[in-house]
C-alpha positions in Angstrom: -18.1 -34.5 34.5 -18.0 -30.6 36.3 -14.4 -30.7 34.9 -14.9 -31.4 31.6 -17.8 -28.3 31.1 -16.0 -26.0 32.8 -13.1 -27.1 30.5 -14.8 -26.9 27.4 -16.6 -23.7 28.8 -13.0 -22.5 29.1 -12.2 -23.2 25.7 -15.3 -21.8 24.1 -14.7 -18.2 25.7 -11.2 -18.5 24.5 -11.7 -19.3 21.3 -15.1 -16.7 21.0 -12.4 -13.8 22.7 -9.9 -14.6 20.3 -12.1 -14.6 17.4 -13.7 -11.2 18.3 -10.3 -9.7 18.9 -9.1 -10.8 15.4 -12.2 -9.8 13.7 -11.7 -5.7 15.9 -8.0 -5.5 14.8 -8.9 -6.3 11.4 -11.6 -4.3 10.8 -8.9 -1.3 12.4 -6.8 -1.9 9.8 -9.2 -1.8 6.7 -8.4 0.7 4.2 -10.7 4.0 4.8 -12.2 3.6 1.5 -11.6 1.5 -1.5 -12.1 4.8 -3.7 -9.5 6.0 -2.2 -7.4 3.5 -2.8 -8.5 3.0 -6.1 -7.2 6.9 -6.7 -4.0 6.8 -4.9 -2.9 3.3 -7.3 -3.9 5.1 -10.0 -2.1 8.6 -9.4 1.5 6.0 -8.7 0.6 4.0 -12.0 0.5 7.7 -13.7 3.7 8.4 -12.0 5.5 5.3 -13.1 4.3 6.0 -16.4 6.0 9.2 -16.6 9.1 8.0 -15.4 9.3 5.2 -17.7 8.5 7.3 -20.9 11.4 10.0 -19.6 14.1 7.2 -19.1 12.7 6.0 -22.5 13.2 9.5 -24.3 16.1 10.4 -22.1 18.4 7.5 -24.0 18.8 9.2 -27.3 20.1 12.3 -26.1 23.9 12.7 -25.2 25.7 11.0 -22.1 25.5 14.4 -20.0 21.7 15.2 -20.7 20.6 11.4 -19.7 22.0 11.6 -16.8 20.3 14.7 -16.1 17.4 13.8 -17.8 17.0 10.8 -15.5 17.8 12.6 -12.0 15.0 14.8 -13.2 12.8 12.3 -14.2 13.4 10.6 -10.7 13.3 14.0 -8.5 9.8 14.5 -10.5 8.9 11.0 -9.6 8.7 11.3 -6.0 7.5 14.5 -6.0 4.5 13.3 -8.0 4.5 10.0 -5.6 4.5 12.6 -2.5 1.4 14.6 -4.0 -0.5 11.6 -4.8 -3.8 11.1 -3.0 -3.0 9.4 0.4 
């Protein structure tokens, strides 16, 4: 009978430290703010955008100018990805 409490005593505090661990690391690894968030998804959707409508505009001009069209349109993609809001 002394067994079986300190055994299910046992397997209360494990389960209570393992649940307050897993609720710690999760709240450590929430986003800062959802705004934030919200801003940053936005600014790469813009981003995309751009790229898309270049690529799009870029395949009516002549073999040479695509290509450089498209290198540009990709250098300016990550540089507008990079400058995003974090």
């Amino acid at each position: 009978m002394q067994r079986d409490l300190s055994d299910k005593l046992g397997f209360m505090k494990r389960i209570v430290l393992l649940g307050s661990l897993a609720v710690l690391l999760g709240t450590s690894f929430a986003p800062t703010s959802v705004a934030d968030s919200r801003t940053h998804r936005a600014a790469i959707k813009l981003c995309k955008q751009k790229y898309k409508n270049a690529v799009r505009g870029a395949k009516y001009l002549k073999k040479r100018q695509t290509r450089e069209r498209i290198e540009q349109a990709r250098r300016e993609r990550a540089e507008c990805e990079r400058l995003a809001p974090k």
